[in-house]
C-alpha positions as CSV (number, residue, x, y, z in Angstrom):
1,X,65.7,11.7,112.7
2,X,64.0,13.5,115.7
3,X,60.5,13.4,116.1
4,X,58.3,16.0,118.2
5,X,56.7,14.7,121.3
6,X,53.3,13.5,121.0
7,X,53.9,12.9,117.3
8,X,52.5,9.6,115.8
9,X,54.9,7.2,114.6
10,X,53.9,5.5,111.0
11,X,54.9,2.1,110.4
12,X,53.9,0.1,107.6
13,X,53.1,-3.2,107.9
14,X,56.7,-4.7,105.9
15,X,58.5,-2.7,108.6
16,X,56.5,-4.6,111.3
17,X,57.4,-7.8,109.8
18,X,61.1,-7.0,109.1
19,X,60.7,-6.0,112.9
20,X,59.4,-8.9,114.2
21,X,61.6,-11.0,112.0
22,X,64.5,-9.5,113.0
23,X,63.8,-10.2,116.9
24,X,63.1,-13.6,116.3
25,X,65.7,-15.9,117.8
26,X,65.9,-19.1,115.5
27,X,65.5,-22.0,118.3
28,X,65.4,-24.5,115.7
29,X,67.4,-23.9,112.5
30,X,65.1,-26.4,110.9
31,X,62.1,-23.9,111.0
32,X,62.2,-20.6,108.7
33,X,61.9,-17.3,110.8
34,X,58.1,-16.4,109.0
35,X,57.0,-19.9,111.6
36,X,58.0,-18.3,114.6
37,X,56.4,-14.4,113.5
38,X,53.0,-16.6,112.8
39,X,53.8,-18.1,116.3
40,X,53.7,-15.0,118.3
41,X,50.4,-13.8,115.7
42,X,48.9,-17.0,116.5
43,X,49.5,-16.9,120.3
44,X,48.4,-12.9,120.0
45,X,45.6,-13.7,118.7
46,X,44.5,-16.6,121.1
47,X,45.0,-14.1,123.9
48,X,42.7,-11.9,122.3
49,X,40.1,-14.3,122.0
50,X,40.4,-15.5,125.8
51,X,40.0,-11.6,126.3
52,X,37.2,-10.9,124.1
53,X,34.4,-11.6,126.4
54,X,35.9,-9.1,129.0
55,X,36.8,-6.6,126.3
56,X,33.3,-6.8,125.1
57,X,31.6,-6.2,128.5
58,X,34.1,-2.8,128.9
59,X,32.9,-1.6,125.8
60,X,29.3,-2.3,126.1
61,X,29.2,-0.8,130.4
62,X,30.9,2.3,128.3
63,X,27.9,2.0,125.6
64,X,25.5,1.9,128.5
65,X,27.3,4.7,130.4
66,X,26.9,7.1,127.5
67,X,23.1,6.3,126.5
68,X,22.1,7.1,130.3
69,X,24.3,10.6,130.3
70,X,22.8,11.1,126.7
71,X,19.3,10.6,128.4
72,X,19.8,12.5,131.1
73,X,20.6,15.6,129.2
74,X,17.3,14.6,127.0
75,X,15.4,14.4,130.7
76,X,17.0,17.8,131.4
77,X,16.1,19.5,127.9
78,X,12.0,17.9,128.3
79,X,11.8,19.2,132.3
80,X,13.1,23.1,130.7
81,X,10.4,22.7,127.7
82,X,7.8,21.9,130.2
83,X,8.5,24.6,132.8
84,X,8.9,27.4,130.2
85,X,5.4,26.1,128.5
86,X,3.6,26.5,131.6
C-alpha cells in the first residue's frame, strides 16, 4: 500500500508496541520482552526530563518572541489611531 507524499501515517498505539516488541533483542531469555519495551520508555522518559528545562526555555523565548511582535502590531495600530485623530 502506497501512500502520497506528505501524507500522515496513523499508527495506533498496539502497533507501536507490537513494533517495539518485535525490535527487541531478548539479551536475557530470563526477562519477558514487555521489560526491555518499559526499558527503552523508562530511559525515554529520563531523557526527556534531563531535557525539560531546556525545552521549556525554547518554548517560553518563543512565548516571549510572539507577545513582543503581538505588541508591536498593537504599538503600530495606537500610533495610526492617534495620527488620524489629530
Amino acid at each position: 500500500m502506497h501512500r502520497a507524499y506528505g501524507e500522515p501515517i496513523l499508527v495506533d498505539s498496539i502497533s507501536v508496541c507490537q513494533w517495539l516488541m518485535a525490535g527487541v533483542h531478548k539479551l536475557d531469555s530470563k526477562k519477558p520482552a514487555e521489560f526491555y519495551v518499559c526499558e527503552e520508555a523508562f530511559a525515554m522518559l529520563e531523557y526527556l526530563s534531563f531535557n525539560a528545562p531546556k525545552i521549556m526555555d525554547s518554548l517560553l523565548t518563543m512565548q516571549i518572541n510572539s507577545l513582543e511582535g503581538q505588541l508591536a502590531v498593537a504599538q503600530s495600530k495606537a500610533e495610526k489611531v492617534m495620527v488620524a485623530t489629530s
